[in-house]
N, CA, C and O atoms as a Tinker XYZ file with bonds, in Angstrom:
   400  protein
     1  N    -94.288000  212.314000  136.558000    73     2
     2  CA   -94.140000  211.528000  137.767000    64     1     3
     3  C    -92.683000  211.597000  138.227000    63     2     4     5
     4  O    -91.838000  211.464000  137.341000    81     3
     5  N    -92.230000  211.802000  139.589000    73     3     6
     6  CA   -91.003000  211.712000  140.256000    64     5     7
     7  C    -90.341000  210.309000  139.851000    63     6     8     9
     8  O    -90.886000  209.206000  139.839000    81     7
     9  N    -89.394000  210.551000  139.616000    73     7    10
    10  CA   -88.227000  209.180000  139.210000    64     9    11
    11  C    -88.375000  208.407000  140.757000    63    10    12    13
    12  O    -88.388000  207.177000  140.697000    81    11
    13  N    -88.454000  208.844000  141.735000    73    11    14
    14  CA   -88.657000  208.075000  142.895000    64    13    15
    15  C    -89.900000  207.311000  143.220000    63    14    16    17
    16  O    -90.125000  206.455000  144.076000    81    15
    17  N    -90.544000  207.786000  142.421000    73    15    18
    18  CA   -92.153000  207.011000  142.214000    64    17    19
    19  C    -91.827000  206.012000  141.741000    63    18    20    21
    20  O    -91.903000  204.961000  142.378000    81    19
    21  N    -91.338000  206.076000  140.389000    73    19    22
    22  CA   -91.377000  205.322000  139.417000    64    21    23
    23  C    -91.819000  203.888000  139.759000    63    22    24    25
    24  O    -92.893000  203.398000  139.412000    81    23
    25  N    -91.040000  203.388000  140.347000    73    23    26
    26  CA   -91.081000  201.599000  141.000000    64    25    27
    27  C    -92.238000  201.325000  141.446000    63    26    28    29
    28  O    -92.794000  200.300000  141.052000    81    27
    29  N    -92.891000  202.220000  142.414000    73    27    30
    30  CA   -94.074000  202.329000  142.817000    64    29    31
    31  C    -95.220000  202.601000  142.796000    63    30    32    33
    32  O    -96.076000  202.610000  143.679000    81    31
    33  N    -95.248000  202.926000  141.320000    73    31    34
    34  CA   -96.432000  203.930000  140.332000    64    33    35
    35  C    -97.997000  202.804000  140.932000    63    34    36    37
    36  O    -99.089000  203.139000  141.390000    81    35
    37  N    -97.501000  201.688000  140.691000    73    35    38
    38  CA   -99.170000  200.914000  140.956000    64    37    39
    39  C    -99.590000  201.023000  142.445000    63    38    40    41
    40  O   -100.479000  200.359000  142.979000    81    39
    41  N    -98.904000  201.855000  142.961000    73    39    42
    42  CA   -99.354000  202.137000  144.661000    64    41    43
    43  C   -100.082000  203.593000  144.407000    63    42    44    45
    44  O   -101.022000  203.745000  145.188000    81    43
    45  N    -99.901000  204.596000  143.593000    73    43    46
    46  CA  -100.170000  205.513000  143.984000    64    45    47
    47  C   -101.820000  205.582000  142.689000    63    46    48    49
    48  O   -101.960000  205.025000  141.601000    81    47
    49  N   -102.877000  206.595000  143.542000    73    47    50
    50  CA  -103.798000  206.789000  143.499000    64    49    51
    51  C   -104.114000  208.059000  142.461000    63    50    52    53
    52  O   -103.907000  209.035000  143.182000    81    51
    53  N   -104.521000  208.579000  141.097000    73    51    54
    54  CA  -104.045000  209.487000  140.522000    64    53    55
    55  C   -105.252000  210.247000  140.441000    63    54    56    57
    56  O   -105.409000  211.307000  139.835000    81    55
    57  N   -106.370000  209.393000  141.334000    73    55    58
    58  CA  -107.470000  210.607000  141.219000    64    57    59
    59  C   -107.583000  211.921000  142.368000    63    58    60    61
    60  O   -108.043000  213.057000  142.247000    81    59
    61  N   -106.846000  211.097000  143.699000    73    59    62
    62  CA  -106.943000  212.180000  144.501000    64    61    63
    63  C   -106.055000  213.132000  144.403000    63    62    64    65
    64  O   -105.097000  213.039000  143.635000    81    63
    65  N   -106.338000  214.514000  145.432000    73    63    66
    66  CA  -106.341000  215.506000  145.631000    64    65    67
    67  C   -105.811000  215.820000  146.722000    63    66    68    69
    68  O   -105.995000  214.919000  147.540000    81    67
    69  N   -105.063000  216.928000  147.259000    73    67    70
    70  CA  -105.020000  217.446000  148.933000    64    69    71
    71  C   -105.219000  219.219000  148.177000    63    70    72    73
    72  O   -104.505000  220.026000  147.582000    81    71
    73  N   -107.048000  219.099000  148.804000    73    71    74
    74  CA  -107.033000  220.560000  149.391000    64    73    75
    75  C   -106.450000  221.516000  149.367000    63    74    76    77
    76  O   -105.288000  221.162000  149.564000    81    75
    77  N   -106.476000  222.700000  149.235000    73    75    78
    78  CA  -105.306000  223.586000  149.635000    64    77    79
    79  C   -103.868000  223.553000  149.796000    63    78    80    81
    80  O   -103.275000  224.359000  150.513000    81    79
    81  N   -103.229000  222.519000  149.061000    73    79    82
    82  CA  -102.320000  222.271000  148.859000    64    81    83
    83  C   -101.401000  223.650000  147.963000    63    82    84    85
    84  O   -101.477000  224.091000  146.816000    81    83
    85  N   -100.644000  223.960000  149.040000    73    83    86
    86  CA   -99.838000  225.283000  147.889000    64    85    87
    87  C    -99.410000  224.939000  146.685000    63    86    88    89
    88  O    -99.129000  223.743000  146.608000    81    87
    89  N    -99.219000  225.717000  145.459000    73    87    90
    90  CA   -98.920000  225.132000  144.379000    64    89    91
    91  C    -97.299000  225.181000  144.307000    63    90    92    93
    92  O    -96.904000  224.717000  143.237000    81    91
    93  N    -96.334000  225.588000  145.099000    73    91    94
    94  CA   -94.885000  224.821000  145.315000    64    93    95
    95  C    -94.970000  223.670000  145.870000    63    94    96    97
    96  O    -93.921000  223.204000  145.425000    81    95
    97  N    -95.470000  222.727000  146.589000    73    95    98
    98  CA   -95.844000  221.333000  146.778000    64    97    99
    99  C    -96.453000  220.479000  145.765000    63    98   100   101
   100  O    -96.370000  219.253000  145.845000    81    99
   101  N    -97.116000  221.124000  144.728000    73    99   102
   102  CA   -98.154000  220.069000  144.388000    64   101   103
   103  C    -97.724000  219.260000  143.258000    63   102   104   105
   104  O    -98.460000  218.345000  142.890000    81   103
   105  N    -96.143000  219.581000  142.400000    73   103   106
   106  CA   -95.651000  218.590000  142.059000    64   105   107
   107  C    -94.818000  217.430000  142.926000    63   106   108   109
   108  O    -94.447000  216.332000  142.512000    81   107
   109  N    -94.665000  217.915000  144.045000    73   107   110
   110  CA   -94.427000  216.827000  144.998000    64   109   111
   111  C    -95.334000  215.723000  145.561000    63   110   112   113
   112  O    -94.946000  214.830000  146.315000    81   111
   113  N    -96.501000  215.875000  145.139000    73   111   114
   114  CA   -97.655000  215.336000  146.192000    64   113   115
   115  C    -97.655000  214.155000  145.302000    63   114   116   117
   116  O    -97.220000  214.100000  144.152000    81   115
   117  N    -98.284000  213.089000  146.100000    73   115   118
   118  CA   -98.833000  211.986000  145.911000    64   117   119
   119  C    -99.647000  211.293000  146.628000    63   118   120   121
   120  O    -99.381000  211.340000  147.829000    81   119
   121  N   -100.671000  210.574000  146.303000    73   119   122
   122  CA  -101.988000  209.869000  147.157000    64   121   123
   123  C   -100.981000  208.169000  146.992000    63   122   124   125
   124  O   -101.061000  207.471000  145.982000    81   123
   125  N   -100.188000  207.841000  148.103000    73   123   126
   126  CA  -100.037000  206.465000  147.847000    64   125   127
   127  C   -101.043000  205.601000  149.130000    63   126   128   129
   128  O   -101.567000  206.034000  150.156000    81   127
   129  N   -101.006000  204.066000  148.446000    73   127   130
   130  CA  -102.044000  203.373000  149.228000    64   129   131
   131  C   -101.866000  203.074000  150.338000    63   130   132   133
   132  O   -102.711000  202.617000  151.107000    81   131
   133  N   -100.336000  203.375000  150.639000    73   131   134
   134  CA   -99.510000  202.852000  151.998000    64   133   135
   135  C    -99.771000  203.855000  152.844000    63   134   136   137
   136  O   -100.092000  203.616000  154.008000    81   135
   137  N    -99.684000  204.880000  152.451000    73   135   138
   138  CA   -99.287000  206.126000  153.267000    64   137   139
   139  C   -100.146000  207.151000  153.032000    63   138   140   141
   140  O    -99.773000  208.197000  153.563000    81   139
   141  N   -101.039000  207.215000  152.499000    73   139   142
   142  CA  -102.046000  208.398000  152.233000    64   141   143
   143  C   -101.697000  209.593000  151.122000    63   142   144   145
   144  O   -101.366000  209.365000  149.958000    81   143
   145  N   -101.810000  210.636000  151.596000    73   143   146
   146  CA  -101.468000  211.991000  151.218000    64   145   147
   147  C   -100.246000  212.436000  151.508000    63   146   148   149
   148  O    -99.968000  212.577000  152.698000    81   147
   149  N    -99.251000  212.753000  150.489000    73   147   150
   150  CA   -97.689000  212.528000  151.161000    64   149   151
   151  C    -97.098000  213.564000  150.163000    63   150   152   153
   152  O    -97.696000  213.835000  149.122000    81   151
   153  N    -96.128000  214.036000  150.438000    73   151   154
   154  CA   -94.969000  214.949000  149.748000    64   153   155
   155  C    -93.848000  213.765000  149.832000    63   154   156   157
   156  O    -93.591000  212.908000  150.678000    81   155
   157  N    -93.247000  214.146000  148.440000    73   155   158
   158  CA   -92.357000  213.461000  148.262000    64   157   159
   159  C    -90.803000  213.896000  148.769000    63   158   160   161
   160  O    -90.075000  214.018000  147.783000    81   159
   161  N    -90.360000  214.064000  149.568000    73   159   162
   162  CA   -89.419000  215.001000  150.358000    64   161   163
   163  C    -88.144000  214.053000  150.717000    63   162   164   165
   164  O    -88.225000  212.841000  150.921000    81   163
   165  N    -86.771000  214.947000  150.760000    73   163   166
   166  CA   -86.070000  213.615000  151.125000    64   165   167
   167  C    -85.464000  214.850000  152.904000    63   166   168   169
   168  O    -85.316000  216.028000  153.228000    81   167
   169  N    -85.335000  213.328000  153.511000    73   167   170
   170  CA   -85.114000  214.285000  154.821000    64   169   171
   171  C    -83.471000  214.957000  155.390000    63   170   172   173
   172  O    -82.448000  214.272000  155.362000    81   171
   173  N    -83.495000  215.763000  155.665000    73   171   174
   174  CA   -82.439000  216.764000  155.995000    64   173   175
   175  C    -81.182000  216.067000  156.383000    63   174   176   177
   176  O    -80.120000  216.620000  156.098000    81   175
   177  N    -81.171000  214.805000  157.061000    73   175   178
   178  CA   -79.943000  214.267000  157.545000    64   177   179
   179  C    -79.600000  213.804000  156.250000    63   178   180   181
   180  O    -78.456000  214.020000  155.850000    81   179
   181  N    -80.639000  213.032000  155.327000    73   179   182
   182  CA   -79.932000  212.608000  154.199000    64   181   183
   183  C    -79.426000  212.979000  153.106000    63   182   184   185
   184  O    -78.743000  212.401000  152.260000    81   183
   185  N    -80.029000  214.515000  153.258000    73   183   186
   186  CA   -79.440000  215.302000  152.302000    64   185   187
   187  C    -78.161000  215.382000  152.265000    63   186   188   189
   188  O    -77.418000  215.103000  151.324000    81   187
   189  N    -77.829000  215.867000  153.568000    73   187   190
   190  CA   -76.712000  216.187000  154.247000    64   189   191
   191  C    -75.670000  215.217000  153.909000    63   190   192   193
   192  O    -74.647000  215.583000  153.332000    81   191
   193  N    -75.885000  213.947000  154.254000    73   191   194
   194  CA   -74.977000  212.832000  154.285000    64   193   195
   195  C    -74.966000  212.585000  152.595000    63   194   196   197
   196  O    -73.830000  212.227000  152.285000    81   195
   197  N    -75.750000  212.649000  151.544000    73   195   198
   198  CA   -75.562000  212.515000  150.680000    64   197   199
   199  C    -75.489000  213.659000  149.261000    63   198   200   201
   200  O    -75.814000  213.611000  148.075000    81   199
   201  N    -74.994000  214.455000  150.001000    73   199   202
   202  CA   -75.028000  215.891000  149.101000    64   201   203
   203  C    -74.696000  215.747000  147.577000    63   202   204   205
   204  O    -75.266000  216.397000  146.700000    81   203
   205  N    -73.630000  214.750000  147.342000    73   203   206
   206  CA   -73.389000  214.638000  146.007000    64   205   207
   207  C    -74.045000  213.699000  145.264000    63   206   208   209
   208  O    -73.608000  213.464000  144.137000    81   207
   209  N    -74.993000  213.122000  145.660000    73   207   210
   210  CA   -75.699000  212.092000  145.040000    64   209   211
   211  C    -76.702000  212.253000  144.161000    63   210   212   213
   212  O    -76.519000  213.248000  143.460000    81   211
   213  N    -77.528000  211.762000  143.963000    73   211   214
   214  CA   -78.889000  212.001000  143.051000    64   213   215
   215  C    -80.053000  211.589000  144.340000    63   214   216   217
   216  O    -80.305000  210.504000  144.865000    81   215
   217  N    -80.670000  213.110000  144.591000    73   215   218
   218  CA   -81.297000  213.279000  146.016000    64   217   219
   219  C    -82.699000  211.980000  145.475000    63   218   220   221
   220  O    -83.508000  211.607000  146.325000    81   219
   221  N    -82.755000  211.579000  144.379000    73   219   222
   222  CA   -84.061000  210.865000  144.066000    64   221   223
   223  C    -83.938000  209.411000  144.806000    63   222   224   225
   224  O    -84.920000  208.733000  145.107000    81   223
   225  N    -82.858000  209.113000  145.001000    73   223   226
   226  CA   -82.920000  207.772000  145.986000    64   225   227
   227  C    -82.780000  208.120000  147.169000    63   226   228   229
   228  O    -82.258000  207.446000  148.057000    81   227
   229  N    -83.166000  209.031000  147.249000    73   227   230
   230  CA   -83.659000  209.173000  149.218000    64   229   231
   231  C    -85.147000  210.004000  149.185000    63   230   232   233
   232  O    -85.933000  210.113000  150.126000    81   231
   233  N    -85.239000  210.365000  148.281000    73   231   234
   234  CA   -87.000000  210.948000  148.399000    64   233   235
   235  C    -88.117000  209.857000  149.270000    63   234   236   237
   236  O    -88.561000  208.832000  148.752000    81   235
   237  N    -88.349000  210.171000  150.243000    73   235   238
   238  CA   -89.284000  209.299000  151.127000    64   237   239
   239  C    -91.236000  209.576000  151.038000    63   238   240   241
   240  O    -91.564000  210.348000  150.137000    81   239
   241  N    -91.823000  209.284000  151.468000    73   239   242
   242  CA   -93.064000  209.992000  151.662000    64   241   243
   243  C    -93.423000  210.681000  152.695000    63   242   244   245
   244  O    -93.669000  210.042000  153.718000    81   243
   245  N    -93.539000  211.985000  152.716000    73   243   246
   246  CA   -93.874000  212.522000  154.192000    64   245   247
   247  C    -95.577000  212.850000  154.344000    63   246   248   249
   248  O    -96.327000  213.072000  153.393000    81   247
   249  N    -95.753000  212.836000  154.998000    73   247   250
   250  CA   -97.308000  213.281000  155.238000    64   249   251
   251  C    -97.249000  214.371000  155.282000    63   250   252   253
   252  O    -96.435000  214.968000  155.986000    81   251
   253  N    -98.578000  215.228000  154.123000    73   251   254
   254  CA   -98.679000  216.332000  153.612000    64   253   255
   255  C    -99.012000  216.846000  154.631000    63   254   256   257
   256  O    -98.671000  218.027000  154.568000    81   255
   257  N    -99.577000  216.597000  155.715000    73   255   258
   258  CA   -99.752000  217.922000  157.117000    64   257   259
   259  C    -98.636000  217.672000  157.937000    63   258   260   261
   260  O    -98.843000  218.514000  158.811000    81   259
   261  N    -97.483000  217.039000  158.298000    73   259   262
   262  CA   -96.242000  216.793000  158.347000    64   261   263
   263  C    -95.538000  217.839000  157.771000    63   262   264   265
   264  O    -94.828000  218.644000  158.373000    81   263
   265  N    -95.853000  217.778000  156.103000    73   263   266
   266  CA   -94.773000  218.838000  155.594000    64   265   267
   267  C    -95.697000  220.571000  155.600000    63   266   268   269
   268  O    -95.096000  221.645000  155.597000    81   267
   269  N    -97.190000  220.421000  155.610000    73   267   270
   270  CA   -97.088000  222.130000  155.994000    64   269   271
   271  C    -97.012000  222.251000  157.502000    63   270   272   273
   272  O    -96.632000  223.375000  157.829000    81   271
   273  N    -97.257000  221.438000  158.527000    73   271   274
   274  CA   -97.161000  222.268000  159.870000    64   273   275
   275  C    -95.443000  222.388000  160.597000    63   274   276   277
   276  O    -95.205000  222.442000  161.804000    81   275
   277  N    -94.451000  222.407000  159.514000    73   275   278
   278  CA   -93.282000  222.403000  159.441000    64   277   279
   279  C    -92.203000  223.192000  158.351000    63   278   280   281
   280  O    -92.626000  223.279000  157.199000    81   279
   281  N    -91.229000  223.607000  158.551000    73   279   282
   282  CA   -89.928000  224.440000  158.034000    64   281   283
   283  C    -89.534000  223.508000  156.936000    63   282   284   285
   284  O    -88.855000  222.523000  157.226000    81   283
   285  N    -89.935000  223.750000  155.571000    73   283   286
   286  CA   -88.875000  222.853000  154.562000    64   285   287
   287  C    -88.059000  224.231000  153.862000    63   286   288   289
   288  O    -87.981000  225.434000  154.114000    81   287
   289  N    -87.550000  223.348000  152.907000    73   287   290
   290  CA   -86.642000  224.118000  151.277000    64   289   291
   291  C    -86.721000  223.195000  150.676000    63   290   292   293
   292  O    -86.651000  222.005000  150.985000    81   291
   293  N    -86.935000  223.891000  149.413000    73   291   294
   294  CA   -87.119000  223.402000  147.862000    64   293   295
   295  C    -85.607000  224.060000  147.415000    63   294   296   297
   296  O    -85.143000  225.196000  147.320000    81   295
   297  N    -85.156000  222.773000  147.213000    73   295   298
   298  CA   -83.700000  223.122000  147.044000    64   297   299
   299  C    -83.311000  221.829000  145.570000    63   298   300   301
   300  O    -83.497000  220.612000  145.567000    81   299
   301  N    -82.617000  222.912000  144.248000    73   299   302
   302  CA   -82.460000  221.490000  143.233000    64   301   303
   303  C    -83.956000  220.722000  142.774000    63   302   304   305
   304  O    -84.169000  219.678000  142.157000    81   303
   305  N    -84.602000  221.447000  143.198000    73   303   306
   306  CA   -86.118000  220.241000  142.605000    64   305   307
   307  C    -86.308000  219.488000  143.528000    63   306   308   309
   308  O    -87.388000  218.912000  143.395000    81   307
   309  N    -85.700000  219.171000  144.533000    73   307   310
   310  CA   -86.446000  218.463000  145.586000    64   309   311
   311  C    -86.952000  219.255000  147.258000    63   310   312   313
   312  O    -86.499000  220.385000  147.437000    81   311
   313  N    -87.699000  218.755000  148.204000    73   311   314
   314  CA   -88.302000  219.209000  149.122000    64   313   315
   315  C    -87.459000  218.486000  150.017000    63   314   316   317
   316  O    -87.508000  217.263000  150.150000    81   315
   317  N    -86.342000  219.586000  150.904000    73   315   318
   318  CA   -85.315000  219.126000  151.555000    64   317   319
   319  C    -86.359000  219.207000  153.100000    63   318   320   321
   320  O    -87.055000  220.222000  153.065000    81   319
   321  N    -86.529000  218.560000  154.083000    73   319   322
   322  CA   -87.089000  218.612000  155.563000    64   321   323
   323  C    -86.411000  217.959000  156.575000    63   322   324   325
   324  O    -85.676000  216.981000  156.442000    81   323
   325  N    -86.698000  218.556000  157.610000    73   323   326
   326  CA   -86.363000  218.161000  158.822000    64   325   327
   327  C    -87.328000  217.295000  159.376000    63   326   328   329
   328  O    -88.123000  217.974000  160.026000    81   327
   329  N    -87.698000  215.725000  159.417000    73   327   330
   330  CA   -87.953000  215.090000  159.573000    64   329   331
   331  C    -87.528000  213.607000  160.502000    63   330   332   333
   332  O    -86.915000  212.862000  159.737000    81   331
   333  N    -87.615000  213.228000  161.346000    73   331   334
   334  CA   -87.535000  211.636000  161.884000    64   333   335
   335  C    -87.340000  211.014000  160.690000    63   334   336   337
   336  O    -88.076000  211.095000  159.707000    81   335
   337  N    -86.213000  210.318000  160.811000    73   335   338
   338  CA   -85.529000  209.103000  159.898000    64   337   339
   339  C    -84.962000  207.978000  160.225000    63   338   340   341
   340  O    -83.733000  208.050000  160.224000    81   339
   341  N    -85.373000  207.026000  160.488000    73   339   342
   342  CA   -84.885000  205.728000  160.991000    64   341   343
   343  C    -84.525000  204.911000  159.852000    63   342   344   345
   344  O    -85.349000  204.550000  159.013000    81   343
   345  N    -83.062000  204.564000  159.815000    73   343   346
   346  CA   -82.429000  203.577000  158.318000    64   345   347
   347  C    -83.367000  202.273000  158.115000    63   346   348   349
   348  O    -83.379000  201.847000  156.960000    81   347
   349  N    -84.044000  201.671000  158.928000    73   347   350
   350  CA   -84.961000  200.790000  158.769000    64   349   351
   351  C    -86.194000  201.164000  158.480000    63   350   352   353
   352  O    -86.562000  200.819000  157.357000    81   351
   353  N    -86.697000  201.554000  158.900000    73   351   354
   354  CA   -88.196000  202.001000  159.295000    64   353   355
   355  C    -88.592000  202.863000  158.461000    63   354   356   357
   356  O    -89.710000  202.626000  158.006000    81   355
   357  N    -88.060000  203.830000  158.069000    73   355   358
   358  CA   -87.934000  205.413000  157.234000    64   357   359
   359  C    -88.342000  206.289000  157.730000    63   358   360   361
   360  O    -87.795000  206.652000  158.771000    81   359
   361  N    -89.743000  207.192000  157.100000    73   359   362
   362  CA   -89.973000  207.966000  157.954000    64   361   363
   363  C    -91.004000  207.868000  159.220000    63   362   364   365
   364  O    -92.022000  207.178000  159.165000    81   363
   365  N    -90.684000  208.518000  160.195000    73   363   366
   366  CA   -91.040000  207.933000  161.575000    64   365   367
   367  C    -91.937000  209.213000  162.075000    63   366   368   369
   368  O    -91.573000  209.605000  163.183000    81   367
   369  N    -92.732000  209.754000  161.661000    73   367   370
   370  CA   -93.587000  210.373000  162.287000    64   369   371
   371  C    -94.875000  210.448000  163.040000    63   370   372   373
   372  O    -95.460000  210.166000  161.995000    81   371
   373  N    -95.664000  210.547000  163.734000    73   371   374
   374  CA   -96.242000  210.516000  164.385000    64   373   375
   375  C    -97.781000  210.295000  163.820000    63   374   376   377
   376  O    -98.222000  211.208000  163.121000    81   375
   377  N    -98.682000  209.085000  164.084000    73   375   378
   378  CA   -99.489000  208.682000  163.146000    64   377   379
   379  C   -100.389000  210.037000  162.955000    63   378   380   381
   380  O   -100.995000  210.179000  161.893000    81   379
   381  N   -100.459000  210.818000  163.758000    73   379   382
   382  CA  -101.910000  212.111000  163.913000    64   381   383
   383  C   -101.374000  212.892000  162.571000    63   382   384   385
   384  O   -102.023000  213.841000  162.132000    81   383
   385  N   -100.069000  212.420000  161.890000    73   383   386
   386  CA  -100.034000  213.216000  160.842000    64   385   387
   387  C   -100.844000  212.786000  159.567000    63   386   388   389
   388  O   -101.499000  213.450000  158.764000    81   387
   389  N   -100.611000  211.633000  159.648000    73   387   390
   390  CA  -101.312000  210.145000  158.524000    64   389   391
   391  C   -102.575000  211.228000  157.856000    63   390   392   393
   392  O   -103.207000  212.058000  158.511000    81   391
   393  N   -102.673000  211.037000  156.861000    73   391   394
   394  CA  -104.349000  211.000000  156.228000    64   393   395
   395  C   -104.846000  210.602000  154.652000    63   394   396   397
   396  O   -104.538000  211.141000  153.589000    81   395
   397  N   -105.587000  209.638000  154.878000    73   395   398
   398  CA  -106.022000  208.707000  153.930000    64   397   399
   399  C   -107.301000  209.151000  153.622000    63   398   400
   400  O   -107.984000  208.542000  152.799000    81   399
């Protein structure tokens, strides 16, 4: 399990699955109850802004058709993306990505 899980382990769902999920994603994936089907990804501005850090406190949940109908890197063990990031809110994408 991702150290960024960790806190949140009783949210996430360990029977499901995503489909066709490439197998460079699929240690990223997670079924949480909040958010569905998600890659665990931290997003590109925060990489950026936090390059020397430990990228595991910015790993967010992205929605797994979010992260394939889009440009990432697997960079260091984590799934770096270009993603909507709001410091409140987090990630801000567009619900048609959602799937539960």
């Amino acid at each position: 399990m991702r150290k960024s899980l960790q806190s949140i382990k009783h949210m996430i769902n360990l029977t499901k699955q995503y489909p066709g999920l490439p197998d460079e994603l699929k240690s990223f994936y997670a079924y949480l109850s909040d958010c569905g089907h998600s890659i665990m990804a931290v997003p590109k501005s925060l990489a950026e802004q936090h390059s020397q850090s430990d990228l595991s406190e910015f790993e967010a949940a992205v929605p797994v058709k979010y992260v394939l109908a889009n440009k990432y890197l697997i960079h260091d063990g984590y799934i770096i993306i270009n993603v909507p990031y709001d410091e409140v809110f987090g990630i801000d994408v567009d619900d048609g990505y959602e799937e539960y």
